[in-house]
N, C-alpha and C positions, 0 to 999 in steps of 0.2 A: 406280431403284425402279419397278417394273411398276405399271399402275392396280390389277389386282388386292392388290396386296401394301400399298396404301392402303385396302382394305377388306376387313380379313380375316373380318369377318360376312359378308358377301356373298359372298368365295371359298370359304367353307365351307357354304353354302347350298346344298341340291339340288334338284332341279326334281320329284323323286320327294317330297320332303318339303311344295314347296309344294302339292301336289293331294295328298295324303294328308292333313294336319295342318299347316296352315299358320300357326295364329293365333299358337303360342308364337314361331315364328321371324320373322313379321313384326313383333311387339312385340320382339322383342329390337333389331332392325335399326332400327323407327322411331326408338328411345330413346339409339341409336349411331351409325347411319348413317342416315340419313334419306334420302338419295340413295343407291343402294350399288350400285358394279359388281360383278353377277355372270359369272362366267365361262360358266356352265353355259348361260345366259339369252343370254349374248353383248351385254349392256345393261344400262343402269342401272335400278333398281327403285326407284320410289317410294312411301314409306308415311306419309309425313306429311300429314296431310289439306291443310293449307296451300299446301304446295307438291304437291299434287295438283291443286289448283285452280289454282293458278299456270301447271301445262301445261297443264291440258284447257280454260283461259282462252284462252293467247296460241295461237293459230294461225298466225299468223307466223313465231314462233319454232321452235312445237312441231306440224309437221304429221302427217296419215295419210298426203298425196300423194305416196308412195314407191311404185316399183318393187315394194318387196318386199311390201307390203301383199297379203295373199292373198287375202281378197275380192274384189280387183279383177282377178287373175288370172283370177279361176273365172269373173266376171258382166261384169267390164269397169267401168269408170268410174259409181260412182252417189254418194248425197249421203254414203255412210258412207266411202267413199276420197278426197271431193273435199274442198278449203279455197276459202277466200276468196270468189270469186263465184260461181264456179264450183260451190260446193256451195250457194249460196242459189237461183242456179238450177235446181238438181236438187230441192232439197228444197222449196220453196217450194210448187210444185203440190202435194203432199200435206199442207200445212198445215191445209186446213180442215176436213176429213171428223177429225180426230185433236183437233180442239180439244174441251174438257170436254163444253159443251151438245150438241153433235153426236154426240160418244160416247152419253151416256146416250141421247140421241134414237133413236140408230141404231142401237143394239147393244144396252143394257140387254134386252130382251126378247127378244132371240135368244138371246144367253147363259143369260139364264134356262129359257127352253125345253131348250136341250141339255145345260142342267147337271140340271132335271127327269127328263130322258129317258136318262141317263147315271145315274142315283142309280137310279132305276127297274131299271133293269138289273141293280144290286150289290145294292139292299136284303136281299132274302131268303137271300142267301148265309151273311153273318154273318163276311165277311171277305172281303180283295180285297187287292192291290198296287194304289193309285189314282195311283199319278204312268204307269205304263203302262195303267190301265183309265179314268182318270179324266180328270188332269191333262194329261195328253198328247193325247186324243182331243179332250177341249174346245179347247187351245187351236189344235189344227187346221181344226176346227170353225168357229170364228170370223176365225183368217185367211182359210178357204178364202170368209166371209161376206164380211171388211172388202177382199178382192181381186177379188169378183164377175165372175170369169171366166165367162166364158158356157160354158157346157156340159163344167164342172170339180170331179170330186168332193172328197170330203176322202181318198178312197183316194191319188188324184191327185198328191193336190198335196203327200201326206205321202211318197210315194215321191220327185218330185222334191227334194223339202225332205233326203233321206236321201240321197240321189245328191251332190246339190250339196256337204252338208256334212261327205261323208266325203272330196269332193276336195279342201275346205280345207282340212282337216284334217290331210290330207297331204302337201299344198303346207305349212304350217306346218310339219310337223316333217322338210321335208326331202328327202321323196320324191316319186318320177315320179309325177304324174297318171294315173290309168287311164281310159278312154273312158265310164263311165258318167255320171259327172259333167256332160261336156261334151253330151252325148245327152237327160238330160233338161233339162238348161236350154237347148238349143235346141227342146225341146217347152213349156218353158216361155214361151219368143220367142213360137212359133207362135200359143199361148193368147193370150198379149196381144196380138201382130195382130189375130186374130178377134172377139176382144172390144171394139176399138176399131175394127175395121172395121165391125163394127154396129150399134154406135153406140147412139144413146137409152137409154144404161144408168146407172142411180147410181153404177159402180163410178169409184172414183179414178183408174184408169186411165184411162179414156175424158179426166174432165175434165186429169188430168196430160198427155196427148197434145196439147189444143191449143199446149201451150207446148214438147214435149220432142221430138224424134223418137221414134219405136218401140223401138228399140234401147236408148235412156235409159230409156226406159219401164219398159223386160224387166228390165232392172239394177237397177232403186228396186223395182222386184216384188219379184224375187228378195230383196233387201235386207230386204225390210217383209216376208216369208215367213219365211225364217231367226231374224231376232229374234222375230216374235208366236211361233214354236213354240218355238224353245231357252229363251227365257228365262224366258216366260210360263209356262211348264211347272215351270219350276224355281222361279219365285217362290210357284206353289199350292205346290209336293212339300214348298219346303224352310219357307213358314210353317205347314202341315199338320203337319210334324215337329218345331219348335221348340213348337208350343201342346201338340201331342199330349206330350214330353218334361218339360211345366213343368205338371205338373195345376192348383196353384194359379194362375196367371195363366189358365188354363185356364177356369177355373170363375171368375174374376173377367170374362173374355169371356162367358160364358153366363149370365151375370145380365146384363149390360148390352150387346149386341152393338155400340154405340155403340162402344165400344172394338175393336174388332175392326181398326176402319183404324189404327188405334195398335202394334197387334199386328202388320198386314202390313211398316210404317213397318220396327219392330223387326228385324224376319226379316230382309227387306232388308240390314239396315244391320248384323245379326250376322253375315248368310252371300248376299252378293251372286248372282245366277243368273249375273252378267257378273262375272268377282272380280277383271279385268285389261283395259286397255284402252293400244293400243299407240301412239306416237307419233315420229316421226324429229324429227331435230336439224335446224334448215335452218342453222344458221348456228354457231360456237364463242359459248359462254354459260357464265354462272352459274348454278347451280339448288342454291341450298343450301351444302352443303359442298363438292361437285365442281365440274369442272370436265368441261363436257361439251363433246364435240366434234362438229363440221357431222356429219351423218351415221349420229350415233349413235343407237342404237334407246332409246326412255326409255317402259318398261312403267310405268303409272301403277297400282300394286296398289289398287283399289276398295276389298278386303277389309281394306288396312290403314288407309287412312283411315278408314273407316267405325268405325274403333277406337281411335282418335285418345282418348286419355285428356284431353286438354287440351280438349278439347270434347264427350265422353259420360263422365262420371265414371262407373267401376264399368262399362266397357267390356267387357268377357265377359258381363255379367250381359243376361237376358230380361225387357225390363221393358218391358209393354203401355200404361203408366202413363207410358211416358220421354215431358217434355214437348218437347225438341228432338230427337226421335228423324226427322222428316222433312227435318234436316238434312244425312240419312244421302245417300251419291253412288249410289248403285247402278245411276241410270239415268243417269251420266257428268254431265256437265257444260259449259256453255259453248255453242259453235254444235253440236255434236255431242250435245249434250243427246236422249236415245230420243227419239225423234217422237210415237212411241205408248205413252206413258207414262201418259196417263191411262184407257187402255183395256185396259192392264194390269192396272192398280190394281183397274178395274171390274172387271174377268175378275176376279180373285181374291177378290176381298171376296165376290161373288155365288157364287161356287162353294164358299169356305170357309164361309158362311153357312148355305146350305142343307146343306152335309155336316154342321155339327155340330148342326143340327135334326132330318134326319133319320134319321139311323144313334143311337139310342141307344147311351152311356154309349161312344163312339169311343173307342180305344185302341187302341197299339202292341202289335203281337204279341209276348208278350216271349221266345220263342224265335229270333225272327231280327230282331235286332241290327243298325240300319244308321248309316251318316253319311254328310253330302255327300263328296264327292270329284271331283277337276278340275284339274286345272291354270289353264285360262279358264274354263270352263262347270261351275260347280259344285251338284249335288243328289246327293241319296243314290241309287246305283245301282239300287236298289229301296227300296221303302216297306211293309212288313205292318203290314196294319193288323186289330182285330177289333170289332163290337159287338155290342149285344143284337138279335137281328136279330128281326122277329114271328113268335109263334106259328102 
């Protein structure tokens, strides 16, 4: 008997079905296969939150440091392909500019300035797509702040950010690399030389260079660039479309914005911006019901966890109210745990905050109809939105 023919949910699962509509086939699978070889996937699939945590725990057992890991193709070795010391060393130097007090110290008012100057922009319109005018520009904005490359705009850094992760992209699913890819992240090397060759600057860079070579440097850049923009983006678009979607919870935010962080908690943990995070086998194990072998690839599903019925009762449901709702993984877990997680959070809270203050009576355009969608990176391809905009 083939592995596949051991798990006939998972040979019947299609990679089209999971970035289209994924949450009825990951509950079927958590509640039957928990572990499940897909063929399509070429790996097993995790959706039980338990043994979700059990990989993104053991690093030992369950590393990124593979060959095939495509981030490290594109940028080379940094703390999101490394294990064991190896990635304490990489990530280490950017521990401190990312911790809470240094967030709000550092960032709070920058964020808010460009989420000011971003709303100013769309007010008078009376409608907009804000995950492309809004949510996207801001969180460029802010890496292009939290990476303080000397003389780097946010045009910049969003073209290399688009370069880099269309070669992923492609490396992931398979195909030759094309040159653009590799062109702007050796303009992105350059940046970080020049920014550390002149030194006396706050940016993280500089102080990650007394410990890293340059080359390590360009690679944790690049790394901390690709997450503040893909996810960040997606964590405004997709809690922007879950409050926007549930008017009652809605209006239970806008009487108390207090709740709001409850609200992003939720989104999160309904519709991850990361909904997959990938791991190899270093050695033949248990995980569950399988039997998994040295080598084999074991995608940890965010999204199914995050749905885990044994630990969020009434798991499909939007509730801003949920009290274990920041139990939710969306930003992984373990030594791999996001770095900049809590400037995320900030990013979002301050940008969702000020939209539902200032855009009267916010709503979904109800002619254009949207929903997340992704395979790994999931928001809605677009977002209409409309309000009462001033006289």
């Amino acid at each position: 008997m083939s592995v596949a023919d051991s798990f006939p949910l998972g040979a019947a699962t299609t990679l089209d079905e999971l970035a289209r509509d994924p949450h009825p086939r990951l509950a079927l699978l958590r509640a039957h296969e928990p572990v499940s070889w897909l063929p399509e996937l070429g790996g097993w699939l995790v959706t039980r939150r338990d043994l979700a945590l059990q990989v993104m725990r053991d690093a030992a057992t369950f590393t990124v440091d593979d060959p095939r890991f495509s981030t490290a193709q594109v940028v080379g070795p940094s703390m999101l392909s490394l294990d064991g010391e190896q990635h304490t060393r990489h990530r280490e130097p950017f521990n401190s500019p990312f911790r809470p007090r240094q967030v709000r110290d550092g960032f709070a008012s920058f964020i808010e300035q460009e989420t000011g100057r971003l709303i100013n922009a769309l007010e008078s319109a009376g409608a907009a797509e804000p995950r492309r005018a809004f949510a996207g520009p801001l969180a460029v904005a802010v890496v292009t702040e939290a990476l303080g490359l000397v003389g780097v705009g946010t045009d910049t850094v969003l073209t290399w950010y688009d370069a880099i992760v269309r070669e992923v992209s492609d490396i992931t699913a398979g195909h030759a690399a094309g040159p653009a890819g590799a062109a702007a992240y050796a303009e992105l090397r350059a940046a970080v030389e020049d920014t550390v060759a002149e030194g006396g600057s706050s940016s993280p860079l500089v102080l990650a260079a007394g410990r890293l070579a340059l080359p390590e440097v360009a690679s944790n850049a690049a790394v901390l660039m690709f997450g503040g923009i893909e996810t960040t983006e997606a964590m405004i678009t997709n809690a922007l479309l879950h409050l926007l979607r549930h008017p009652g919870q809605l209006a239970l935010v806008l009487r108390d914005f207090e709740l709001l962080d409850g609200a992003i908690e939720e989104s999160l943990r309904l519709e991850p911006g990361a909904a997959v995070v990938d791991r190899y086998a270093v050695c033949d194990t248990a995980l569950g019901p399988a039997g998994v072998r040295r080598g084999d690839l074991v995608t940890v599903s965010l999204a199914g966890a995050n749905r885990d019925p044994a630990v969020f009762p009434d798991p499909d449901r939007f509730d801003v109210r949920r009290e274990n709702a920041r139990l939710q993984l969306a930003f992984a877990h373990g030594p791999h745990h996001c770095i900049a997680a809590h400037l995320a959070r900030l990013e979002t809270r301050i940008a969702l905050q000020r939209l539902l203050q200032r855009l009267p009576a916010l709503r979904l355009a109800p002619d254009r109809p949207t929903a997340p969608y992704g395979l790994v990176f999931r928001k809605p391809p677009a977002l209409h939105v409309r309000w009462d905009s001033p006289r």
